[in-house]
mmCIF file as gemmi writes it, N, C-alpha and C atoms, coordinates in Angstrom:
data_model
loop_
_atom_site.group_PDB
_atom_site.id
_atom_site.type_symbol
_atom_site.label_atom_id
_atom_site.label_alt_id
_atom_site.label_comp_id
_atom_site.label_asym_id
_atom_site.label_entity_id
_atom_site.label_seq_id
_atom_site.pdbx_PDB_ins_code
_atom_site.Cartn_x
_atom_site.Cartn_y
_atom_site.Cartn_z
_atom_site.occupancy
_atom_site.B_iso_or_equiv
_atom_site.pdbx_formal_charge
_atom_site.auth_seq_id
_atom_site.auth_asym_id
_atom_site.pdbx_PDB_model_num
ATOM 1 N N . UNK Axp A 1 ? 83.121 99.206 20.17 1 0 ? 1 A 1
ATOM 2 C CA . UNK Axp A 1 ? 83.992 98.13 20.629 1 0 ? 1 A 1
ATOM 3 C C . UNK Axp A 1 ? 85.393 98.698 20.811 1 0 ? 1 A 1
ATOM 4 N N . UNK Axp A 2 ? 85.939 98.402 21.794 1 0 ? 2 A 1
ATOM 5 C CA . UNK Axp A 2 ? 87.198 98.7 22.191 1 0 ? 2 A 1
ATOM 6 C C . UNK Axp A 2 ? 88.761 97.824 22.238 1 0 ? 2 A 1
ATOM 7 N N . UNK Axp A 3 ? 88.985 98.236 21.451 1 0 ? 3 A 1
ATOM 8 C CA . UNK Axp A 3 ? 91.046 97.147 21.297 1 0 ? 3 A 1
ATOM 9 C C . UNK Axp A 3 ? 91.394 97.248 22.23 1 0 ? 3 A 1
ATOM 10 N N . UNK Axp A 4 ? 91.535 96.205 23.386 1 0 ? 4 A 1
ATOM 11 C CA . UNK Axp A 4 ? 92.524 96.751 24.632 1 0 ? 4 A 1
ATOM 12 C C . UNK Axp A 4 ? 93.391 95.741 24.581 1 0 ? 4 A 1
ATOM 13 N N . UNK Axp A 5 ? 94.458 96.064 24.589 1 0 ? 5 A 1
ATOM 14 C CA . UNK Axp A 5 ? 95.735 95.481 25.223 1 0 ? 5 A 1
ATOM 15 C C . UNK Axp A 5 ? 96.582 94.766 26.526 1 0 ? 5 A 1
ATOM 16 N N . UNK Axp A 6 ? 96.035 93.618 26.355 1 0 ? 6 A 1
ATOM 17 C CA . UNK Axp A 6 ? 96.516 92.825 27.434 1 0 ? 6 A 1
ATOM 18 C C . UNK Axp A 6 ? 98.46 92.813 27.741 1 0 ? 6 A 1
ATOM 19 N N . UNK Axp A 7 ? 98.425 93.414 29.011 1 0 ? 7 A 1
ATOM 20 C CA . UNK Axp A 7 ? 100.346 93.755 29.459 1 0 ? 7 A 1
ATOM 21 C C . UNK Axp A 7 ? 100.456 93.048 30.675 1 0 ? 7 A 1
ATOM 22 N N . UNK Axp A 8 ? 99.6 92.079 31.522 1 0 ? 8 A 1
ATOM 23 C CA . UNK Axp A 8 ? 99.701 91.331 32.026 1 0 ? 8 A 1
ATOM 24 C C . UNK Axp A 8 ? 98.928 90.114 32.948 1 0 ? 8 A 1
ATOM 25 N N . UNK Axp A 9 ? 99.196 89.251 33.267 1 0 ? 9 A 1
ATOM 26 C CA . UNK Axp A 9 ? 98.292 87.838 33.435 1 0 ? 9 A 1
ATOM 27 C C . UNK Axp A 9 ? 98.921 87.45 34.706 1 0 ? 9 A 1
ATOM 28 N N . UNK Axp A 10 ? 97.626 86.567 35.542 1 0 ? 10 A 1
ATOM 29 C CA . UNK Axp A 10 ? 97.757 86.397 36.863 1 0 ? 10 A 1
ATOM 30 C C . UNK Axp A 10 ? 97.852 85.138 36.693 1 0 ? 10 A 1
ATOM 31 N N . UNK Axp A 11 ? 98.043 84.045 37.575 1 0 ? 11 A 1
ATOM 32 C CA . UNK Axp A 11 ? 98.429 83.032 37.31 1 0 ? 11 A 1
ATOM 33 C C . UNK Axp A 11 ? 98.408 82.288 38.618 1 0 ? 11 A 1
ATOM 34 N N . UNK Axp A 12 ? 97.776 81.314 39.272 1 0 ? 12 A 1
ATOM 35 C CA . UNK Axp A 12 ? 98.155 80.575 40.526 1 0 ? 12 A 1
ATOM 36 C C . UNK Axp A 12 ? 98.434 79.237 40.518 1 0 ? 12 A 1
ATOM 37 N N . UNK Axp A 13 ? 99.332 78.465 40.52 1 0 ? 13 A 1
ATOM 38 C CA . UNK Axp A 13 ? 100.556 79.241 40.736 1 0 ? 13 A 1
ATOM 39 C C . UNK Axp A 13 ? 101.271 79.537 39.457 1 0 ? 13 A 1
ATOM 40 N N . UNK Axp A 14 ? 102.056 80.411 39.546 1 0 ? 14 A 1
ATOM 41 C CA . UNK Axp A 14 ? 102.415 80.812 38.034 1 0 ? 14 A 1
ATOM 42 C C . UNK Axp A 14 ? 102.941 80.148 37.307 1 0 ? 14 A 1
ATOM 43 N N . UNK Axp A 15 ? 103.819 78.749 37.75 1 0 ? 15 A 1
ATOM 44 C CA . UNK Axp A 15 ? 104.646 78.241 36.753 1 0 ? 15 A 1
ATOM 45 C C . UNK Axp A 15 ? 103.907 76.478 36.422 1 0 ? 15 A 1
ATOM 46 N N . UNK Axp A 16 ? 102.943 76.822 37.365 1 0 ? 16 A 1
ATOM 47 C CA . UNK Axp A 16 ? 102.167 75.385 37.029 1 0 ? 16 A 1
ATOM 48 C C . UNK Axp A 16 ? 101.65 75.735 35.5 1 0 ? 16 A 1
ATOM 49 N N . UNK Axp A 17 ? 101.716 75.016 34.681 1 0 ? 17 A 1
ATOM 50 C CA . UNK Axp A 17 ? 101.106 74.249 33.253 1 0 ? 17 A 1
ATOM 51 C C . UNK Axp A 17 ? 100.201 74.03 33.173 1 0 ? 17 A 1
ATOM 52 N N . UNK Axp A 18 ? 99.25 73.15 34.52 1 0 ? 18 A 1
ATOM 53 C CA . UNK Axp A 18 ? 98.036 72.614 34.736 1 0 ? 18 A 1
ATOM 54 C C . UNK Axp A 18 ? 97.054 73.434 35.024 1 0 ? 18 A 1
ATOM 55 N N . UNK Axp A 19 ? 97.31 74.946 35.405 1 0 ? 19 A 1
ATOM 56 C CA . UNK Axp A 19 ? 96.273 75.761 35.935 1 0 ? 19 A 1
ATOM 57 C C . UNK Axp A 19 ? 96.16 76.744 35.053 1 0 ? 19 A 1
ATOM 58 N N . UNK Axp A 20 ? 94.791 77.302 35.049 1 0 ? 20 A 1
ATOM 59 C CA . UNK Axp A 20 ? 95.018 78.524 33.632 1 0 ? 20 A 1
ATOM 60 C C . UNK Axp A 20 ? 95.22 79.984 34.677 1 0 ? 20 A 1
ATOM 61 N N . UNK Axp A 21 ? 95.057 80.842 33.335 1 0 ? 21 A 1
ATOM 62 C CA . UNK Axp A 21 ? 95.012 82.173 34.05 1 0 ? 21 A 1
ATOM 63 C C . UNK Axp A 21 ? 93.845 82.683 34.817 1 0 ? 21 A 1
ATOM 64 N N . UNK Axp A 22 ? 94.111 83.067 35.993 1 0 ? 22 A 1
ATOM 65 C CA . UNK Axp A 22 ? 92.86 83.694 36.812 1 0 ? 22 A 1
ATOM 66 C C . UNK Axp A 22 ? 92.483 85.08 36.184 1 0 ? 22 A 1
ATOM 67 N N . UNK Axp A 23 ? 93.296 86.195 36.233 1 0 ? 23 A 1
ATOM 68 C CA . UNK Axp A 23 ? 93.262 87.365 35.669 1 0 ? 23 A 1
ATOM 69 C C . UNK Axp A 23 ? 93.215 88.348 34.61 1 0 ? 23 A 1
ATOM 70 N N . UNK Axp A 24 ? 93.426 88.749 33.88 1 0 ? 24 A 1
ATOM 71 C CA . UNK Axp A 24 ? 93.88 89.332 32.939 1 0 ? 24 A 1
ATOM 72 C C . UNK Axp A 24 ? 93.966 91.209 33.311 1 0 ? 24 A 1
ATOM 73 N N . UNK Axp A 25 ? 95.305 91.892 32.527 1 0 ? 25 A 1
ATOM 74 C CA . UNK Axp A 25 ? 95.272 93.285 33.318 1 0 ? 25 A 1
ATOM 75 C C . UNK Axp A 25 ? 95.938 94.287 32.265 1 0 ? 25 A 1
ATOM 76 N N . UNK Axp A 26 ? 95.443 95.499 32.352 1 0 ? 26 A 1
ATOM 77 C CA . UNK Axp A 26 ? 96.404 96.563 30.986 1 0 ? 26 A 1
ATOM 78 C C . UNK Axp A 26 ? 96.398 97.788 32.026 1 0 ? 26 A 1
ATOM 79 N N . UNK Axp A 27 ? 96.399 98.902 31.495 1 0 ? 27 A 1
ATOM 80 C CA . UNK Axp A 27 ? 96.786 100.209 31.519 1 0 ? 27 A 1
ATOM 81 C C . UNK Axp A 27 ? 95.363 100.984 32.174 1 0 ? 27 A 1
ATOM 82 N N . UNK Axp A 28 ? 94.993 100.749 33.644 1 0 ? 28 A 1
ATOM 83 C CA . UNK Axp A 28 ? 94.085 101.043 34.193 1 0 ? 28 A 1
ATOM 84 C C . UNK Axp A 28 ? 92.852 99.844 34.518 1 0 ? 28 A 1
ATOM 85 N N . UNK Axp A 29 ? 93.171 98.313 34.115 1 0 ? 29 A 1
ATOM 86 C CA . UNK Axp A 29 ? 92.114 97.478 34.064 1 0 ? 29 A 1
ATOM 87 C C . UNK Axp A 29 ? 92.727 96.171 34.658 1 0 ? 29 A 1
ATOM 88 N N . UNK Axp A 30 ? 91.85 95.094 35.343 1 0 ? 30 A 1
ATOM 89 C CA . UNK Axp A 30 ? 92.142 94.168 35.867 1 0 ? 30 A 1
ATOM 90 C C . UNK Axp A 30 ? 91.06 93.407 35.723 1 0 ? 30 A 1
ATOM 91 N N . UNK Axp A 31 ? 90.447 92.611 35.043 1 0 ? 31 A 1
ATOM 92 C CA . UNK Axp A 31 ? 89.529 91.562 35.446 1 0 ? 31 A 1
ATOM 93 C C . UNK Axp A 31 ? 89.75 90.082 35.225 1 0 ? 31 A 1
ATOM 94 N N . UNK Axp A 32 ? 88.965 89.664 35.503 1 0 ? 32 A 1
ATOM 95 C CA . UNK Axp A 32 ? 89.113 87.895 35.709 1 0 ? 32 A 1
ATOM 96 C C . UNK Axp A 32 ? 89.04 87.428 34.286 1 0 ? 32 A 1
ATOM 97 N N . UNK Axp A 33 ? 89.519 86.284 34.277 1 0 ? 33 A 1
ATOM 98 C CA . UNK Axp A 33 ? 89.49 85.262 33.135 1 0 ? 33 A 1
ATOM 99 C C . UNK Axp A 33 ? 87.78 85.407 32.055 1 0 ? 33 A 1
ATOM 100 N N . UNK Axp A 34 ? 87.037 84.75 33.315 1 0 ? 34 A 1
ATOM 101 C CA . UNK Axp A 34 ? 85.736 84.935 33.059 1 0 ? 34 A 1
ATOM 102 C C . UNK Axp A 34 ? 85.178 86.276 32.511 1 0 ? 34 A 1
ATOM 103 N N . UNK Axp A 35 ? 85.142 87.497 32.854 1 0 ? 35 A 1
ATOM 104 C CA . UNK Axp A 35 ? 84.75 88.889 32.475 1 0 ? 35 A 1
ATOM 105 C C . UNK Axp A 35 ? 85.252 88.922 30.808 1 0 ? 35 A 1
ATOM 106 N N . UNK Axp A 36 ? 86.404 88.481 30.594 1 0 ? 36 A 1
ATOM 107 C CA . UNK Axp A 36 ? 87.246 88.888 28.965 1 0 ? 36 A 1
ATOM 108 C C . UNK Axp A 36 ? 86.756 87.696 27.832 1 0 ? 36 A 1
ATOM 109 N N . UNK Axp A 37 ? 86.338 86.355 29.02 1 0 ? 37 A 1
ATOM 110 C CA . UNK Axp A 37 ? 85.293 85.624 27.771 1 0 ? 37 A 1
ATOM 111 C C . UNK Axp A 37 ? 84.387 86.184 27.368 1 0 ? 37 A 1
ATOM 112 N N . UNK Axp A 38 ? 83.754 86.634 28.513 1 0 ? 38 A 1
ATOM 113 C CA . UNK Axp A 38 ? 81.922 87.534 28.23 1 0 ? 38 A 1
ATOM 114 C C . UNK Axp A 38 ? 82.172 88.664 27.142 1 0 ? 38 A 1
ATOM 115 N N . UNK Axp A 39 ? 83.244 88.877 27.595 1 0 ? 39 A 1
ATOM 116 C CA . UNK Axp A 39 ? 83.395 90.409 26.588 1 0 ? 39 A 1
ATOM 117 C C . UNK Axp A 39 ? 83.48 90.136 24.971 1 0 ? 39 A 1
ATOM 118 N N . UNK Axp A 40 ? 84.543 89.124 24.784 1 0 ? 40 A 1
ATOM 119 C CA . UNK Axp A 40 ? 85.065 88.81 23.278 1 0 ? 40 A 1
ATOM 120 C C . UNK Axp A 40 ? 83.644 88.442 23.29 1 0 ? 40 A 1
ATOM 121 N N . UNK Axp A 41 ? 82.989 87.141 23.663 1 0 ? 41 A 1
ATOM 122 C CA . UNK Axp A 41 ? 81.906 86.717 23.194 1 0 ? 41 A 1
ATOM 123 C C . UNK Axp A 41 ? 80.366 87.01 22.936 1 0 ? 41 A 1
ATOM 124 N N . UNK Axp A 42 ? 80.237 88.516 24.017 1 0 ? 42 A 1
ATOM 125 C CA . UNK Axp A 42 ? 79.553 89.474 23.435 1 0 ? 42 A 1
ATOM 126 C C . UNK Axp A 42 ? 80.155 90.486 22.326 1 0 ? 42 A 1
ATOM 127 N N . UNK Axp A 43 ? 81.39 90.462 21.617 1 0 ? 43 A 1
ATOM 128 C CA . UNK Axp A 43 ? 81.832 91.51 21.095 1 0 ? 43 A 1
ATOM 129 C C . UNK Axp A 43 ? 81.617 92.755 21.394 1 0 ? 43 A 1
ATOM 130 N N . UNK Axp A 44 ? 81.84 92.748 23.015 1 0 ? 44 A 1
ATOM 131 C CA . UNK Axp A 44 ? 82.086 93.767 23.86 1 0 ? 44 A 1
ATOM 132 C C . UNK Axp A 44 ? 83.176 94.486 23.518 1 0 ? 44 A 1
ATOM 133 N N . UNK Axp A 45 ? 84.249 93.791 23.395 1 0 ? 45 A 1
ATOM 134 C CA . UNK Axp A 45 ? 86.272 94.521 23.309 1 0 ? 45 A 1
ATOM 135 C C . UNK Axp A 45 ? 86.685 93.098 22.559 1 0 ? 45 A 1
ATOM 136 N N . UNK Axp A 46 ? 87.903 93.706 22.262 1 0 ? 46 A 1
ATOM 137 C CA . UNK Axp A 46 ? 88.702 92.807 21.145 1 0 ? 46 A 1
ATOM 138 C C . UNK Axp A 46 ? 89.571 92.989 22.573 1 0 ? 46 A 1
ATOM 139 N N . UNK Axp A 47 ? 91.07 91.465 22.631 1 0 ? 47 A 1
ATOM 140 C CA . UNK Axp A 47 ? 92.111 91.7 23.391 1 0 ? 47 A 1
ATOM 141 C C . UNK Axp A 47 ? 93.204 91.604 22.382 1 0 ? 47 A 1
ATOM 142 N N . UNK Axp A 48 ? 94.122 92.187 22.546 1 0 ? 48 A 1
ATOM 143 C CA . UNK Axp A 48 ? 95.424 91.587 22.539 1 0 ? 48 A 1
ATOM 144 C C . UNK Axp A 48 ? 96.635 91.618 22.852 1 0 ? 48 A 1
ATOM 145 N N . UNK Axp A 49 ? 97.938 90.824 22.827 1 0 ? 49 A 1
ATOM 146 C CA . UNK Axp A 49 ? 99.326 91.342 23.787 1 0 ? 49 A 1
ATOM 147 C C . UNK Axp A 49 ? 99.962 91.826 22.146 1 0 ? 49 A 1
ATOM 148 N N . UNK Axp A 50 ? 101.167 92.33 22.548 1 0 ? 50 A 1
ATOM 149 C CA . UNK Axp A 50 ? 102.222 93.037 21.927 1 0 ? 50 A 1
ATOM 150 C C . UNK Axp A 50 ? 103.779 92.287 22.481 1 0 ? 50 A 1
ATOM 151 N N . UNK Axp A 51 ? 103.849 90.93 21.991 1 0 ? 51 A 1
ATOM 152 C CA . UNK Axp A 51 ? 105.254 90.446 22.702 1 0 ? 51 A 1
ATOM 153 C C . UNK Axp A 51 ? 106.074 90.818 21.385 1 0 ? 51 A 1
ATOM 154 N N . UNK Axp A 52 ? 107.6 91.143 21.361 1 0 ? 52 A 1
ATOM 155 C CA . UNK Axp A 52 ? 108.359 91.301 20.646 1 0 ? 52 A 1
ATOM 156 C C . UNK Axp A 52 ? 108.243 92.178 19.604 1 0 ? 52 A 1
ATOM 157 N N . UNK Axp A 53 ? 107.254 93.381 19.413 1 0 ? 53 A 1
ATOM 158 C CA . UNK Axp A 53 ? 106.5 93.747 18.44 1 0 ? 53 A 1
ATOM 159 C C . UNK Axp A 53 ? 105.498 92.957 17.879 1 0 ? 53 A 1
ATOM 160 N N . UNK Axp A 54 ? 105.356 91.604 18.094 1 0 ? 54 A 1
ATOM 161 C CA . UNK Axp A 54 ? 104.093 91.224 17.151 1 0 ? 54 A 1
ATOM 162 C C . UNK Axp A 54 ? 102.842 91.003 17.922 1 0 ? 54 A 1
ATOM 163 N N . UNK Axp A 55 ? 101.692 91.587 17.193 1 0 ? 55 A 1
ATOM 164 C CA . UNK Axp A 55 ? 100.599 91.055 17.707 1 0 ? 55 A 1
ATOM 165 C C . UNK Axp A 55 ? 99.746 90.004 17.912 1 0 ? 55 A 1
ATOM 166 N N . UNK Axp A 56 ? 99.43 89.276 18.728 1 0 ? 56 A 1
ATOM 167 C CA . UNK Axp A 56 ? 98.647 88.438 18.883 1 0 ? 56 A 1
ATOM 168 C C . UNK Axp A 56 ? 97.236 88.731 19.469 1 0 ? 56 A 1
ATOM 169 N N . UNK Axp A 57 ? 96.026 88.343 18.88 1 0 ? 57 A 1
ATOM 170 C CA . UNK Axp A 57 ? 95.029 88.542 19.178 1 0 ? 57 A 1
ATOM 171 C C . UNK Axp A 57 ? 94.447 87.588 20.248 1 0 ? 57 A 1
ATOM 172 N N . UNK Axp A 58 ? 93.766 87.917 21.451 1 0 ? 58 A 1
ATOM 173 C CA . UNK Axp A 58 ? 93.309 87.291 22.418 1 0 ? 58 A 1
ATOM 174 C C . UNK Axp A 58 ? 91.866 86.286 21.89 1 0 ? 58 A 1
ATOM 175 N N . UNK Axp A 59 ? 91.704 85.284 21.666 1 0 ? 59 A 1
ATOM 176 C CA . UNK Axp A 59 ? 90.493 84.599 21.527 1 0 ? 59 A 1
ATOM 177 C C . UNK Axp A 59 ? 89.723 83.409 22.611 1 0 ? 59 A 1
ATOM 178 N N . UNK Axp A 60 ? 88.211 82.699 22.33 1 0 ? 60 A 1
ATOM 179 C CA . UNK Axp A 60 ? 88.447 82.253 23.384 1 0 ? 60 A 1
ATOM 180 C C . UNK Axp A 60 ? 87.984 80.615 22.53 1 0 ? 60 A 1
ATOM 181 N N . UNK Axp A 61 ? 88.68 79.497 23.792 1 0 ? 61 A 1
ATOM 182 C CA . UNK Axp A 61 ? 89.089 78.506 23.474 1 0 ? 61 A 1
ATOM 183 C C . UNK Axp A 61 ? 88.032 77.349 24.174 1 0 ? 61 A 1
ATOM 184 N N . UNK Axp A 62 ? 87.024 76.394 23.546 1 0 ? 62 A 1
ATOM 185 C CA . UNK Axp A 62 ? 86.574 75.408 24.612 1 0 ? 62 A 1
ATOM 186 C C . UNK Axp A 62 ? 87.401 74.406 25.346 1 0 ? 62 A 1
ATOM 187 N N . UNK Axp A 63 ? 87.695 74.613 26.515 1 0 ? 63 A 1
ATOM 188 C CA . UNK Axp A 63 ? 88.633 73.314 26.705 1 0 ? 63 A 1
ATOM 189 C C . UNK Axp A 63 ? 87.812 72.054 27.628 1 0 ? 63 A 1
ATOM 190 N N . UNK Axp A 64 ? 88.019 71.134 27.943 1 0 ? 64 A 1
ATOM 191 C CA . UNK Axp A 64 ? 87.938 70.082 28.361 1 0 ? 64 A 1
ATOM 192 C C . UNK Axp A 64 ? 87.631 70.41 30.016 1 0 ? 64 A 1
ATOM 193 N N . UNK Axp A 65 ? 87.95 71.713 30.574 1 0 ? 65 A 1
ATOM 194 C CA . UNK Axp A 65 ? 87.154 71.921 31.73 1 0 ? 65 A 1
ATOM 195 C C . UNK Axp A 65 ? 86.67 73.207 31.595 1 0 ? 65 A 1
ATOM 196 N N . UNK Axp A 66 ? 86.364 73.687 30.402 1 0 ? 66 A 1
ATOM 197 C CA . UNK Axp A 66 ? 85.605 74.642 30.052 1 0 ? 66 A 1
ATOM 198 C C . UNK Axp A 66 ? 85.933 75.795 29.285 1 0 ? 66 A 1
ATOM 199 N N . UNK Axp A 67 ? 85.935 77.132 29.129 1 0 ? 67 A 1
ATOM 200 C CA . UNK Axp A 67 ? 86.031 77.928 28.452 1 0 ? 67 A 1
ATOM 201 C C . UNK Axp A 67 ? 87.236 78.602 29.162 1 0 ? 67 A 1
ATOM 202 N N . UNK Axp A 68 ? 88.606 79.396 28.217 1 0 ? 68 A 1
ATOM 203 C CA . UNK Axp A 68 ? 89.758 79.609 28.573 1 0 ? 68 A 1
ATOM 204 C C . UNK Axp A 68 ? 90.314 80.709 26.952 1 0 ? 68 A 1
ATOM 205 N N . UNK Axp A 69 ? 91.145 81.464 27.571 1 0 ? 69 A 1
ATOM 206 C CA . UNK Axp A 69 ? 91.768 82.478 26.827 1 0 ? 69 A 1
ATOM 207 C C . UNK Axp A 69 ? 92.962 81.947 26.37 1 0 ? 69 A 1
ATOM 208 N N . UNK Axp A 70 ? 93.302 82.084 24.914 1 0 ? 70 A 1
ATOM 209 C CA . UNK Axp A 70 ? 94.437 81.758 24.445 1 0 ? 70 A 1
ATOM 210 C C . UNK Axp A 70 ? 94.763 83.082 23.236 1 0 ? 70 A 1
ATOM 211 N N . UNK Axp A 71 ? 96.182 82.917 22.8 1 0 ? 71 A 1
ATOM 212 C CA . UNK Axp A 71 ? 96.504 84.409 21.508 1 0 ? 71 A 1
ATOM 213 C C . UNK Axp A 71 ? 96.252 83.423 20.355 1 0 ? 71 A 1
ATOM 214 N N . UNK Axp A 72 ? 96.392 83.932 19.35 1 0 ? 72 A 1
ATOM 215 C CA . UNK Axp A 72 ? 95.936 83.614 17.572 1 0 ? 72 A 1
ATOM 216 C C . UNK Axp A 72 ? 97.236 84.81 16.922 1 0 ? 72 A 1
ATOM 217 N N . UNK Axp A 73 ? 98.239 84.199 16.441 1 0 ? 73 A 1
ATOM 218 C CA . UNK Axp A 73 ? 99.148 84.919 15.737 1 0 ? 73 A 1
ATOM 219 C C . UNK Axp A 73 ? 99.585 84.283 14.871 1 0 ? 73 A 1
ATOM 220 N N . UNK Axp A 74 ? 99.896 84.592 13.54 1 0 ? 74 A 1
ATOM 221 C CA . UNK Axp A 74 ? 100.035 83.936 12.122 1 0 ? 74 A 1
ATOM 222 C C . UNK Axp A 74 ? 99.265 82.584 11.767 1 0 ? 74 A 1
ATOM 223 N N . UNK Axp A 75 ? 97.964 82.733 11.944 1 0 ? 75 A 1
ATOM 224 C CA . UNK Axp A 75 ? 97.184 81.044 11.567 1 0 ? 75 A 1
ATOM 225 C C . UNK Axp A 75 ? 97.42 80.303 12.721 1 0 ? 75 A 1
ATOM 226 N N . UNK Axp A 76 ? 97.804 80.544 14.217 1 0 ? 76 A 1
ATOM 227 C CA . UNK Axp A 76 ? 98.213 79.025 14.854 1 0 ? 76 A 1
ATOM 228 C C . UNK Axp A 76 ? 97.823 80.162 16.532 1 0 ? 76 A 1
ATOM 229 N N . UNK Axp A 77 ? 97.079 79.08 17.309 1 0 ? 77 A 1
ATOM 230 C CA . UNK Axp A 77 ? 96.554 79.227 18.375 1 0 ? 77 A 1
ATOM 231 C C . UNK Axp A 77 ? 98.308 79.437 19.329 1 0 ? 77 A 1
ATOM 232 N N . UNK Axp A 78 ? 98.853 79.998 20.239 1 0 ? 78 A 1
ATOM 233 C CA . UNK Axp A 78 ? 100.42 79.971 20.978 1 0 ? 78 A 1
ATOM 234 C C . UNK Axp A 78 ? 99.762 80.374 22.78 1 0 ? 78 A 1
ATOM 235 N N . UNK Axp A 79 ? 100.872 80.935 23.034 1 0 ? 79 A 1
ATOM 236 C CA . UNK Axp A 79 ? 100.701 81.126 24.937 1 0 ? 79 A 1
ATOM 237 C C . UNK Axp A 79 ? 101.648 82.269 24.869 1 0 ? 79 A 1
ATOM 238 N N . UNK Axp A 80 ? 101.2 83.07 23.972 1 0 ? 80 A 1
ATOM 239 C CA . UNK Axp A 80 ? 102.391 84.486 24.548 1 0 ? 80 A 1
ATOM 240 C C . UNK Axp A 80 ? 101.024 85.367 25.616 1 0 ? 80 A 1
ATOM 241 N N . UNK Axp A 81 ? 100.177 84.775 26.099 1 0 ? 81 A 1
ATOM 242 C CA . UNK Axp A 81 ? 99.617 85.114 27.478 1 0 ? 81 A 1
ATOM 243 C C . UNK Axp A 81 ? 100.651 85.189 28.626 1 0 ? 81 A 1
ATOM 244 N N . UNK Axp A 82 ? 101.338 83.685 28.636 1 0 ? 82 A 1
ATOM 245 C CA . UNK Axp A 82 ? 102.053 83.432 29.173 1 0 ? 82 A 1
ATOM 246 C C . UNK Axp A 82 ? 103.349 84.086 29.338 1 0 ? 82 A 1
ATOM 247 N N . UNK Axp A 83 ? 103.434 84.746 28.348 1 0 ? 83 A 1
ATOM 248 C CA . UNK Axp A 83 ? 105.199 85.511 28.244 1 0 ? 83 A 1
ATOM 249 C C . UNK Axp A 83 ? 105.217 86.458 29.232 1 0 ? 83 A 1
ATOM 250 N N . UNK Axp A 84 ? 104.19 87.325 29.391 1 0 ? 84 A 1
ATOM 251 C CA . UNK Axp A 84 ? 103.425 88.545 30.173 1 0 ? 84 A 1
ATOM 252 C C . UNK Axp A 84 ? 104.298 88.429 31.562 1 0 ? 84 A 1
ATOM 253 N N . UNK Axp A 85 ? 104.226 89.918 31.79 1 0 ? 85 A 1
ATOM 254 C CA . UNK Axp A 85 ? 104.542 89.83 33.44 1 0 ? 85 A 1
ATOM 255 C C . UNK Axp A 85 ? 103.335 89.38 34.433 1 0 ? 85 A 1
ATOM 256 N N . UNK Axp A 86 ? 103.481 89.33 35.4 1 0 ? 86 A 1
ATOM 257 C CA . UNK Axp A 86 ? 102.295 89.13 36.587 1 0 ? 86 A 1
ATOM 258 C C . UNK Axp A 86 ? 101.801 90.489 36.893 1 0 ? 86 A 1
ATOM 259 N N . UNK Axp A 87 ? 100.287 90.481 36.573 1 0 ? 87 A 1
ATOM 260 C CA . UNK Axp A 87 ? 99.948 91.517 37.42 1 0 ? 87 A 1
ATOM 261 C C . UNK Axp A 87 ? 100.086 91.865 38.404 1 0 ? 87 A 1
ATOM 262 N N . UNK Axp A 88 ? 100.427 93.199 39.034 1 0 ? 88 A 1
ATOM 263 C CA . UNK Axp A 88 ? 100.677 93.8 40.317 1 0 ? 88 A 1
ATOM 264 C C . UNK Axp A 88 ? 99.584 94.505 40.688 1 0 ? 88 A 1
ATOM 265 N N . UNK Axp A 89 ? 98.896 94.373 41.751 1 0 ? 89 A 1
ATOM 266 C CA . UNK Axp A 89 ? 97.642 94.766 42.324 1 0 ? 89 A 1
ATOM 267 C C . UNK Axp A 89 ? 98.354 95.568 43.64 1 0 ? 89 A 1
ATOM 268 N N . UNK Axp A 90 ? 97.647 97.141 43.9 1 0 ? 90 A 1
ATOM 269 C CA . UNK Axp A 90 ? 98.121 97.891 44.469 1 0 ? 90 A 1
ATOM 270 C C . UNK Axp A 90 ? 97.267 97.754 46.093 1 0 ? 90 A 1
């Protein structure tokens, strides 16, 4: 199993609230929302970001229109997904 480090999240449109993340992306990797559920939930790869020095671990969340990525840092579910830059696709 592999720790990878999520450094940035796609978003359409980015500042809408109502829409989740399409993407997820690190240091040679880009896949969809969907691919990083399969993964945690096969305990394929662990995710997580690095905002401010602290870690937050990537987990996944049932929501009300289905399955969605959120961080887990000190006991409490947050959105430093959200803090992330936008992925840049070459």
């Amino acid at each position: 199993m592999a720790d990878v480090r999520v450094r940035c999240v796609s978003k359409q449109p980015r500042q809408d609230p109502h829409h989740g993340i399409t993407h997820l992306g690190g240091e040679g990797w880009n896949w969809t929302r969907q691919q990083v559920v399969v993964s945690i939930e096969a305990g394929t790869n662990t995710f997580y970001t690095l905002v401010a020095g602290t870690r937050a671990d990537v987990g996944v969340v049932n929501g009300p229109n289905g399955k969605y990525v959120r961080t887990y840092a000190d006991g409490k579910w947050n959105d430093n997904l959200l803090a992330l830059p936008e992925c840049v696709t070459a």
